[in-house]
C-alpha positions as CSV (number, residue, x, y, z in Angstrom):
1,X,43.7,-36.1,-40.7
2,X,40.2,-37.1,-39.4
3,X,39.2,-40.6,-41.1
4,X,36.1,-42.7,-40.6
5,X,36.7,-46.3,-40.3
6,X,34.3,-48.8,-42.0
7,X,34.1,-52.3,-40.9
8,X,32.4,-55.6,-42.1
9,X,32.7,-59.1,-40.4
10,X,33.2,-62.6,-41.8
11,X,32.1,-64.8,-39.3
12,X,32.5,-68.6,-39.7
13,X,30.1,-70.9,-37.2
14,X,30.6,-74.7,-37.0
15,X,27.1,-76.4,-36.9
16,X,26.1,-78.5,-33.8
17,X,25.0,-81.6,-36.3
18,X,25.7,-84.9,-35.3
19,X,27.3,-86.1,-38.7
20,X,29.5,-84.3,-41.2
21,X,28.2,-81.6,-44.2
22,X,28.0,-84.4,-47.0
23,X,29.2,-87.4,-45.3
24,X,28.2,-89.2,-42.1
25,X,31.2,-89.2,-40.2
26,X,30.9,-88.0,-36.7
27,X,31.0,-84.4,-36.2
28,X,33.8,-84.1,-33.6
29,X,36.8,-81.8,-35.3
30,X,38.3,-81.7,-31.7
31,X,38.4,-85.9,-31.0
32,X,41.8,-86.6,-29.1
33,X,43.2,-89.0,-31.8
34,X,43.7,-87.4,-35.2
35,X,41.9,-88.7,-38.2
36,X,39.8,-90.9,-37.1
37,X,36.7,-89.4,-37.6
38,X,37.0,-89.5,-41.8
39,X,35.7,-91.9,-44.7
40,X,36.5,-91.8,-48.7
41,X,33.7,-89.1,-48.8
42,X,35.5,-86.2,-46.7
43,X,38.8,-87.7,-47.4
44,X,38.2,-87.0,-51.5
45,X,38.6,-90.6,-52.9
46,X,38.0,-90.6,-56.7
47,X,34.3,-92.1,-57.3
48,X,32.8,-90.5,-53.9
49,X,29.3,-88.5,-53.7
50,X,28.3,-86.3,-51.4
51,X,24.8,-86.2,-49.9
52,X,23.4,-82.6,-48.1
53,X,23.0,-83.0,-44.1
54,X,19.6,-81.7,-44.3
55,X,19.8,-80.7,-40.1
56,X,22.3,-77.9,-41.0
57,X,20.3,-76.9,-44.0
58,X,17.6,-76.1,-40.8
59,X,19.9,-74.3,-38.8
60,X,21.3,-72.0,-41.2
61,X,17.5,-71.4,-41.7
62,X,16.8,-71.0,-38.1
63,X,19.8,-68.7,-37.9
64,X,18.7,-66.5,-40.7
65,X,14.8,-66.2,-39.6
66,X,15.7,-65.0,-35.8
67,X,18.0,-62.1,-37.5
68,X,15.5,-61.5,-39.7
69,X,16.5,-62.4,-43.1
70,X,14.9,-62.9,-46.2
71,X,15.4,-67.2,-46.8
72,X,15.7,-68.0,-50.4
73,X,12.8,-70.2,-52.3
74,X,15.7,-71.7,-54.3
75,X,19.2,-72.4,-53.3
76,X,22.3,-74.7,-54.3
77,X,26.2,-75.3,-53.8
78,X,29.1,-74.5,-55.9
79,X,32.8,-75.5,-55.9
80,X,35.1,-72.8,-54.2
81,X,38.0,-73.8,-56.3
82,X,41.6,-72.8,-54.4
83,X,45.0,-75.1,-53.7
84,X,45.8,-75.2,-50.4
85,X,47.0,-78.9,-47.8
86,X,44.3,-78.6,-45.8
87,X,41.5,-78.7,-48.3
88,X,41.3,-82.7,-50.1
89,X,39.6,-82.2,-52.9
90,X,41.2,-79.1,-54.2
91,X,37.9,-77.1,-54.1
92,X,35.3,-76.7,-51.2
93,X,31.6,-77.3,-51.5
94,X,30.0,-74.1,-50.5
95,X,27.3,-71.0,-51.6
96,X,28.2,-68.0,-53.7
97,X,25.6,-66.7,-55.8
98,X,22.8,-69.1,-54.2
99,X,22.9,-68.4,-50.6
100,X,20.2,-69.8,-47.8
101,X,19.9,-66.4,-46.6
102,X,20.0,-62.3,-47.2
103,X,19.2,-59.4,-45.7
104,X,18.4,-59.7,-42.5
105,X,20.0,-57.9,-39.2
106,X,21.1,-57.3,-35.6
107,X,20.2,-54.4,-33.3
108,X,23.6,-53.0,-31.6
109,X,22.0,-50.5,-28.9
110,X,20.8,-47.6,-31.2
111,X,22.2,-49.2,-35.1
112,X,21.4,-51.5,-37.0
113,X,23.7,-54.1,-38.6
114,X,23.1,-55.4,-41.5
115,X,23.0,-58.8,-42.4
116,X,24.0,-59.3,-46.1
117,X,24.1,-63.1,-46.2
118,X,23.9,-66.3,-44.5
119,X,25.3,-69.4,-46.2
120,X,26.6,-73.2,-45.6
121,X,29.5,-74.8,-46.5
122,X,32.0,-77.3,-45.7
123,X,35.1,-76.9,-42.8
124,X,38.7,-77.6,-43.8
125,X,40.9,-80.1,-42.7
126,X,42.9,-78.9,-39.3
127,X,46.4,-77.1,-40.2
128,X,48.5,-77.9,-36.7
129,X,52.3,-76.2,-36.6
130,X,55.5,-77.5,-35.5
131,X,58.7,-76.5,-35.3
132,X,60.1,-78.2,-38.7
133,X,56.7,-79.6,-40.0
134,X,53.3,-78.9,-40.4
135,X,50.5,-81.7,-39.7
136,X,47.0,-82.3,-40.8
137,X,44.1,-83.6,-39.0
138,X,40.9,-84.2,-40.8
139,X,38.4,-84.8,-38.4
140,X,37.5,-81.4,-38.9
141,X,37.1,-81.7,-43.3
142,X,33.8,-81.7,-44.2
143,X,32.1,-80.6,-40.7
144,X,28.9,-78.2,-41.4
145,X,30.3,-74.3,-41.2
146,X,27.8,-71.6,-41.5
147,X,29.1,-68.2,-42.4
148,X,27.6,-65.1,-41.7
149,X,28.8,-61.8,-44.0
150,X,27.8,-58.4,-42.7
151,X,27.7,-55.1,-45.1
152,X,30.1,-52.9,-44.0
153,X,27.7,-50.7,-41.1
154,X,30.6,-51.2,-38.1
155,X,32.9,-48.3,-36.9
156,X,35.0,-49.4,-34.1
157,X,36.8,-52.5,-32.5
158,X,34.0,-52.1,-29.3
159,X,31.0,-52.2,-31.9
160,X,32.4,-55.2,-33.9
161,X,33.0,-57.1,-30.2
162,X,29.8,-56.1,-28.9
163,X,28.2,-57.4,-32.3
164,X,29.8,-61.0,-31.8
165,X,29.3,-61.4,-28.5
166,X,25.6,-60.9,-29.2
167,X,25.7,-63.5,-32.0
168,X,27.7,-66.0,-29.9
169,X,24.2,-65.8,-27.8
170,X,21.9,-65.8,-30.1
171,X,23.5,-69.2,-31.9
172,X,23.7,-70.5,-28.5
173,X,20.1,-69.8,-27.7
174,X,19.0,-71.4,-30.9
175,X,21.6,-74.3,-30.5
176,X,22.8,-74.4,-33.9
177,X,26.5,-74.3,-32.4
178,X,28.7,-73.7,-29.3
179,X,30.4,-71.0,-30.8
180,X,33.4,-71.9,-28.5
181,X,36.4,-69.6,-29.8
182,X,39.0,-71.1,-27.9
183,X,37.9,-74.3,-29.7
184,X,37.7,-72.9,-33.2
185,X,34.1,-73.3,-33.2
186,X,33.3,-69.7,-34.2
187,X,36.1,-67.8,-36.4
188,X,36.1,-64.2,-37.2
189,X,37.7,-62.4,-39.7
190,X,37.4,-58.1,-40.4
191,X,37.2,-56.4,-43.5
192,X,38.4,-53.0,-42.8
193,X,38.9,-49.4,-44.8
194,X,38.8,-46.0,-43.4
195,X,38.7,-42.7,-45.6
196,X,37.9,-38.9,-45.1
197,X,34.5,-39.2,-47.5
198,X,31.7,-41.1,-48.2
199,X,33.4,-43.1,-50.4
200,X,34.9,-46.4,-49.1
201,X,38.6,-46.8,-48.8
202,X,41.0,-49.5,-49.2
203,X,39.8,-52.7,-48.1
204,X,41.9,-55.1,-45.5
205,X,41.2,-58.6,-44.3
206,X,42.4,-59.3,-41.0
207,X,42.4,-63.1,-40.2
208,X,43.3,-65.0,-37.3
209,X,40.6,-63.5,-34.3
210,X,39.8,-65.8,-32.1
211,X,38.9,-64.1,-29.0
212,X,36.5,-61.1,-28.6
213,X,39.4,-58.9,-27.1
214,X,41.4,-59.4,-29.6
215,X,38.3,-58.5,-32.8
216,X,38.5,-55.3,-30.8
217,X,42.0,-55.0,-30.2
218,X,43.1,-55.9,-34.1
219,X,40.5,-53.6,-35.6
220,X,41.8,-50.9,-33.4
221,X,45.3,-51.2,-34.3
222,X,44.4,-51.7,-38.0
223,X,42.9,-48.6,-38.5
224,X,45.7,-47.1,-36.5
225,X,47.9,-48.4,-39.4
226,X,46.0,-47.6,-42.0
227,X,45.9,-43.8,-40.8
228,X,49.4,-44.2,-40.6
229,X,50.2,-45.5,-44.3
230,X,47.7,-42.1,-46.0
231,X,49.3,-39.9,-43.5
232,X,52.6,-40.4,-45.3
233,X,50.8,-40.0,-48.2
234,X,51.0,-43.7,-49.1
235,X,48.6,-45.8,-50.3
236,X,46.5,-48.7,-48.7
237,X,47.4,-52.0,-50.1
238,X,44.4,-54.6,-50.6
239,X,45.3,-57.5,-48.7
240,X,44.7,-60.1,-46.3
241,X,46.9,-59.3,-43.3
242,X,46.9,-62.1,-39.8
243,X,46.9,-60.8,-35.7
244,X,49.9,-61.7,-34.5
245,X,49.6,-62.1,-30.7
246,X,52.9,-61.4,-29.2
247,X,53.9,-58.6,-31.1
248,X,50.2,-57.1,-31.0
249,X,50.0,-56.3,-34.7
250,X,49.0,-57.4,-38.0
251,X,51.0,-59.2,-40.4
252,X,50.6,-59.0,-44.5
253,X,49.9,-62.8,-45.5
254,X,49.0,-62.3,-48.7
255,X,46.9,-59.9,-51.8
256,X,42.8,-60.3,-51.2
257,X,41.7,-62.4,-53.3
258,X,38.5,-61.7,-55.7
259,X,35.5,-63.6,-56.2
260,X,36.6,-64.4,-59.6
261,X,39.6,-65.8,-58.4
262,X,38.5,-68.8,-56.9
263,X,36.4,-69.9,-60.1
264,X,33.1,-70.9,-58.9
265,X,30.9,-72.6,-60.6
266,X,27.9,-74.9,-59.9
267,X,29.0,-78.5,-57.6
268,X,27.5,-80.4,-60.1
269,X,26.9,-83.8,-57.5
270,X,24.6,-82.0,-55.5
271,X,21.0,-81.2,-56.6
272,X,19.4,-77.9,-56.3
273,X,17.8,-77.0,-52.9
274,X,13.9,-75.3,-52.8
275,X,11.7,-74.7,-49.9
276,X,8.0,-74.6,-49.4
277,X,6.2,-72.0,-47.1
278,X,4.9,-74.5,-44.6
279,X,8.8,-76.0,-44.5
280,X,9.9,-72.7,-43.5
281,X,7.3,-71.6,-41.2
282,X,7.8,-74.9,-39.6
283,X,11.8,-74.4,-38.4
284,X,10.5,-70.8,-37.8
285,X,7.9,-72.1,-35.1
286,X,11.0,-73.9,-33.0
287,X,13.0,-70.6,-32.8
288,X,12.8,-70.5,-28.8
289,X,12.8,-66.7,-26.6
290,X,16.2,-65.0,-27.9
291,X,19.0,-62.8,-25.8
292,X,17.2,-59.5,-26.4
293,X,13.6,-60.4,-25.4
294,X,14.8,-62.6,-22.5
295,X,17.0,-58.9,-21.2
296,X,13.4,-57.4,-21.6
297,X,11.3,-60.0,-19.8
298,X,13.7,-60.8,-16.8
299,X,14.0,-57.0,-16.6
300,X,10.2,-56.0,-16.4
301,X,9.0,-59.2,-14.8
302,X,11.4,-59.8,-12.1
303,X,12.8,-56.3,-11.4
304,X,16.2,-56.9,-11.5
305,X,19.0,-54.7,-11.8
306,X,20.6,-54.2,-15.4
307,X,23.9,-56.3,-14.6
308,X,22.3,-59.2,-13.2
309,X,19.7,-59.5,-16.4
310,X,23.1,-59.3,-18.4
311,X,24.5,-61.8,-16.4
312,X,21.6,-64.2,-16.8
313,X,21.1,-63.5,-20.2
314,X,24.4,-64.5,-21.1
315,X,24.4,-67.5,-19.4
316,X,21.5,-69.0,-20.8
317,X,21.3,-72.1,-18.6
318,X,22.0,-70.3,-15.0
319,X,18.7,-68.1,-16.3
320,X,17.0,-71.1,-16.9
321,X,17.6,-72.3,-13.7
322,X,16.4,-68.9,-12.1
323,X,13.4,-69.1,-14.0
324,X,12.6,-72.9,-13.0
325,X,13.0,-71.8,-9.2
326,X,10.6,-68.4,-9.6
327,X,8.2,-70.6,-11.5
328,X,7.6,-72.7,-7.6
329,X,7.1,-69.7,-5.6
330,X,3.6,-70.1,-6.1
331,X,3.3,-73.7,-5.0
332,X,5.5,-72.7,-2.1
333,X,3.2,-69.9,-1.1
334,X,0.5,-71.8,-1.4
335,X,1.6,-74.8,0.6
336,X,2.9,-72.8,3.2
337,X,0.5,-69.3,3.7
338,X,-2.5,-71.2,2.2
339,X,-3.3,-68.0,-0.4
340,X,-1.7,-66.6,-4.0
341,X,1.5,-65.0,-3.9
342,X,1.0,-61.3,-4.3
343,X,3.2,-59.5,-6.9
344,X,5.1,-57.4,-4.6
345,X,5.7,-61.1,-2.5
346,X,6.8,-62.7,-6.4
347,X,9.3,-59.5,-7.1
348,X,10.9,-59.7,-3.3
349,X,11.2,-63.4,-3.4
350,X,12.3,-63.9,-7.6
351,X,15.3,-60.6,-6.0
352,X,16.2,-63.2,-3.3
353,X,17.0,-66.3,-5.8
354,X,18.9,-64.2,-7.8
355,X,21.3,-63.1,-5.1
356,X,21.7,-66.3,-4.2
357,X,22.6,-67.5,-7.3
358,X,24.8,-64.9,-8.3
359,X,26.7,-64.3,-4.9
360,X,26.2,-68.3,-3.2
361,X,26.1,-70.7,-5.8
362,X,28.0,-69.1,-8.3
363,X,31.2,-69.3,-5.9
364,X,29.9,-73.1,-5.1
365,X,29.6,-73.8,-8.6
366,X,33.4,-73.2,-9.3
367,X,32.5,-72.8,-13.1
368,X,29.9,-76.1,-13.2
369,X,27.3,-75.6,-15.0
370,X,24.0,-76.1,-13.5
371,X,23.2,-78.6,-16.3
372,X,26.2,-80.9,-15.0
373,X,25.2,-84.1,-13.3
374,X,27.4,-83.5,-10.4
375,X,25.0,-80.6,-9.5
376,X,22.3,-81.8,-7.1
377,X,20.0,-78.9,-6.1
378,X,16.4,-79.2,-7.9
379,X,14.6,-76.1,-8.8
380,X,12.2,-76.8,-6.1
381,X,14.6,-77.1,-3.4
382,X,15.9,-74.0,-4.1
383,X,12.5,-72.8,-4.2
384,X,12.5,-73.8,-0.6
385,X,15.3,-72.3,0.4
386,X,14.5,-69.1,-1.0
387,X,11.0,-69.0,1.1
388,X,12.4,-70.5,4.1
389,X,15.2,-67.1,4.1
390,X,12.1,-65.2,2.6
391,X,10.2,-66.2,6.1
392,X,12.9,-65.8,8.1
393,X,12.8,-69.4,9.4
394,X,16.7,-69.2,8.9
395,X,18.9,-66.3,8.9
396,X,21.4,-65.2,6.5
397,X,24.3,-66.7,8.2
398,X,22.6,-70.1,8.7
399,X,21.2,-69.9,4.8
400,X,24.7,-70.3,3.5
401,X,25.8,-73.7,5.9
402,X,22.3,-74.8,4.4
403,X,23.0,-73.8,0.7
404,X,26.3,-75.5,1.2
405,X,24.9,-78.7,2.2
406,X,22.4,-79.0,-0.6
407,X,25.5,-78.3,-3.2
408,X,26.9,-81.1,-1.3
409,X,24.2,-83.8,-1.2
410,X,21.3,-82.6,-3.0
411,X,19.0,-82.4,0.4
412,X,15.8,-80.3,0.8
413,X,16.4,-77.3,3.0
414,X,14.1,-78.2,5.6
415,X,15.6,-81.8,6.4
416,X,19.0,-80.2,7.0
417,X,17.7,-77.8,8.9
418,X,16.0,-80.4,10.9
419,X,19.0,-82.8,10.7
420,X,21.8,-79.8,12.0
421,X,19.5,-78.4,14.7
422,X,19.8,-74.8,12.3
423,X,16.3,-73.6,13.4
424,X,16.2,-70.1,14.0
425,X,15.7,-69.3,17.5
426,X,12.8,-66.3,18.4
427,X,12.2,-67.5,21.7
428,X,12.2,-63.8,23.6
429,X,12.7,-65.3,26.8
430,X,16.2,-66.9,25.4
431,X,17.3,-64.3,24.0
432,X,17.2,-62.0,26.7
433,X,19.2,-64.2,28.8
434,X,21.9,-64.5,26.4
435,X,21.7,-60.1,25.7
436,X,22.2,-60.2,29.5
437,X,25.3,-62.3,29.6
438,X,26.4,-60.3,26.2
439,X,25.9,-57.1,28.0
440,X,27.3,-58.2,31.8
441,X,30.9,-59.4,29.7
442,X,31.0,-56.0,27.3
443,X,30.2,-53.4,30.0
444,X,32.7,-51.0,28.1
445,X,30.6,-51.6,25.1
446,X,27.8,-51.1,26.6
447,X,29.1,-48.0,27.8
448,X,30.8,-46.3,24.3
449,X,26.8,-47.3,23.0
450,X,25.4,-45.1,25.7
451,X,28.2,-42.3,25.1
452,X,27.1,-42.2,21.6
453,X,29.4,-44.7,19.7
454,X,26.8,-46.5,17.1
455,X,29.3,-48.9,16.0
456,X,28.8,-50.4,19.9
457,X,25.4,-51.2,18.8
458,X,26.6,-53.9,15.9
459,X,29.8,-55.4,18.2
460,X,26.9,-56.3,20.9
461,X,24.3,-57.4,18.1
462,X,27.3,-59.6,16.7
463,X,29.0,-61.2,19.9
464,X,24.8,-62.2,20.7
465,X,25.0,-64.2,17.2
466,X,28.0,-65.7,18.2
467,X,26.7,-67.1,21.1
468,X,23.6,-68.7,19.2
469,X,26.0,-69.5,16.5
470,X,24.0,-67.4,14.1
471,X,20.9,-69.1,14.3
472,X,19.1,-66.1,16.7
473,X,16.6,-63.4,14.7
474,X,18.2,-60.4,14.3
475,X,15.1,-58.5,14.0
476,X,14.4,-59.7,17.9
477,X,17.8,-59.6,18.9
478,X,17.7,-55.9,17.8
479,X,14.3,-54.9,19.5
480,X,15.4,-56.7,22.7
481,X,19.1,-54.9,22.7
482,X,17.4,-51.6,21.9
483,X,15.1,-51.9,24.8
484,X,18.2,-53.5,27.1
485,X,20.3,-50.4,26.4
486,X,17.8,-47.9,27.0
């Protein structure tokens, strides 16, 4: 039978805050030595009070205005009461019927996802597995975890990706959190059914995602079961089921638990949160330019082609490099031409940087960031660069021994240039020397270009390069040659 399959996401953020949820231990759940980071507070020790980190009360905020949610006037934390090692108190502090934020969304090409709410709670301790014992690390109880809940508007493993990946950016944009999978600092969790009508089916959790490939790949394969179970005219068991990555299936854990179950009820140490207008408005006046609109801008300012913008866009500090470099063209053009750049001249040179970057210093970088330390080459030098190549005062074979010594040392272009003797040579007179000798030591090249051979053309063009060790103009070397062979 056909069946349509209905998916919602859980997904679990750890907030970039420089102290714990209700304590002011260090948020580092990932420090090398194992509970060190803790205090009677996060630890539970009878008597202890927790106070609110008022910095991931913002960000939860911040999160919820740029998807465009509704933030609540009045808000509070209950107790989440469950058993379970890695949780110290026996309950976790978190939102239920109070949450920071509702209703908001996120545009996936052509459909909208809805947001149903954004809350804040606390992170459990760290569960780590051997072979005859399980341990516990609790640097990581009582860090600042948001969680986002959608409504059940997904229909496919590549939708639900696509929509995380897009919220990776967007937190990373905002910098409420890193949203590092492989770290554990963003944790996913599907709620999927599928049925033959408009009525939902059965609903399964699936636990245990932490990579985008495999929130596609589990979702996929779940609804692949499920089909499975109706077809033999079974019936869909509500449960919370884990990915298992070797044997590339889901596992039944447990039965889903229901609201009710875990007791909640108001945490009666914490008082009730309420926000003004002008509080709101204010964290709303920090939200900086987010994924989408930067995809828009880069695309219809700079010209670019679709898979560089994504490419940029996605790595938001590489883009903020490019857009540092573009923003000294003018200077550059100024200095140099002694008028305003022109927009065509803006387009041709903002193309340029972003070849470089992507083809040049990408491979220089090795995976660096352009934020490290270790990385040397200013906006503005790169700036020059770009308009030296752009001028043709070095040619695209001396550009990369230049580009490689500014990785190396952090030089300006034009001292290396000066330093390395890698001016490009347009002296006519030179040049047609070295066609002649060229031409005199490949007569049978010479030749197959006269019978008609056009490949002839680009052997000569590149044993004349050779001899200037790249540093001739190919535009003259190709009007003298054309005018040699005639």
């Amino acid at each position: 039978m056909e069946y349509k399959a209905t998916i919602g996401l859980e997904i679990h953020a750890e907030l970039k805050t420089k102290s714990k949820m209700f304590c002011g231990c260090k948020n580092n759940p990932l420090e090398k030595e194992a509970n060190t980071n803790i205090c009677p507070v996060c630890m539970a020790h009878p008597g202890t009070l927790p106070v609110i980190n008022e910095d991931a009360v913002k960000k939860v905020i911040k999160t919820g205005l740029a998807l465009k949610c509704k933030v609540a006037s009045k808000s509070g934390f209950e107790r989440k009461n469950y058993f379970y090692p890695d949780l110290p108190k026996g309950y976790q502090i978190s939102q239920y019927a109070l949450p920071l934020c509702r209703n908001g969304f996120l545009q996936i090409g052509n459909k909208k996802i809805t947001i149903e709410r954004i809350h804040l709670e606390e992170d459990t301790a760290r569960l780590i597995h051997e072979k005859d014992a399980s341990l516990l690390d609790f640097n990581r109880a009582g860090v600042p975890l948001m969680e986002l809940v959608t409504d059940p508007d997904l229909s496919s493993g590549e939708e639900a990706q696509k929509f995380a990946q897009q919220l990776q950016l967007i937190f990373r944009y905002l910098g409420v959190s890193d949203a590092d999978m492989e770290k554990g600092q963003m944790r996913i969790e599907a709620n999927i059914s599928i049925s033959t009508s408009k009525k939902l089916g059965t609903k399964v959790e699936v636990k245990n995602l932490n990579s985008f490939k495999i929130v596609k790949k589990a979702i996929e394969y779940e609804i692949k079961r499920q089909a499975e179970v109706l077809d033999k005219g079974e019936k869909i068991a509500q449960e919370t089921r884990g990915w298992d990555e070797k044997k590339q299936i889901t596992l039944s854990q447990r039965t889903k638990e229901e609201s009710h179950d875990y007791r909640y009820f108001p945490e009666p140490d914490l008082p009730a949160l309420s926000f003004k207008e002008k509080y709101i408005q204010d964290i709303r006046s920090e939200i900086p330019e987010l994924p989408e609109n930067r995809r828009i801008r880069l695309k219809d300012e700079y010209e670019l082609k679709e898979s560089d913008v994504e490419i940029f866009v996605s790595n938001k500090d590489l883009g903020e490099y490019l857009e540092q470099v573009v923003s000294e063209f003018h200077e550059w053009f100024k200095s140099k031409d002694d008028r305003n750049i022109g927009e065509k001249e803006y387009k041709e040179l903002a193309q340029i940087a972003s070849n470089y970057i992507l083809s040049e210093l990408l491979g220089l970088l090795g995976g660096m960031s352009v934020e490290n330390k270790r990385f040397f080459i200013t906006p503005e030098n790169f700036a020059e660069f770009v308009f030296l190549f752009y001028k043709k005062s070095i040619t695209s074979k001396i550009s990369k021994i230049v580009l490689k010594e500014m990785f190396k040392n952090g030089s300006d272009p034009s001292s290396i240039i000066d330093k390395m003797g890698l001016v490009t040579i347009d002296d006519k007179d030179k040049l047609g020397k070295i066609i002649e000798e060229v031409m005199s030591e490949n007569l049978k090249a010479v030749k197959d270009f006269k019978d008609g051979e056009k490949g002839a053309f680009q052997f000569l063009l590149g044993q004349a390069m050779s001899k200037t060790k790249g540093k001739a103009s190919p535009e003259i070397l190709k009007q003298l040659f054309t005018k040699a062979l005639k």
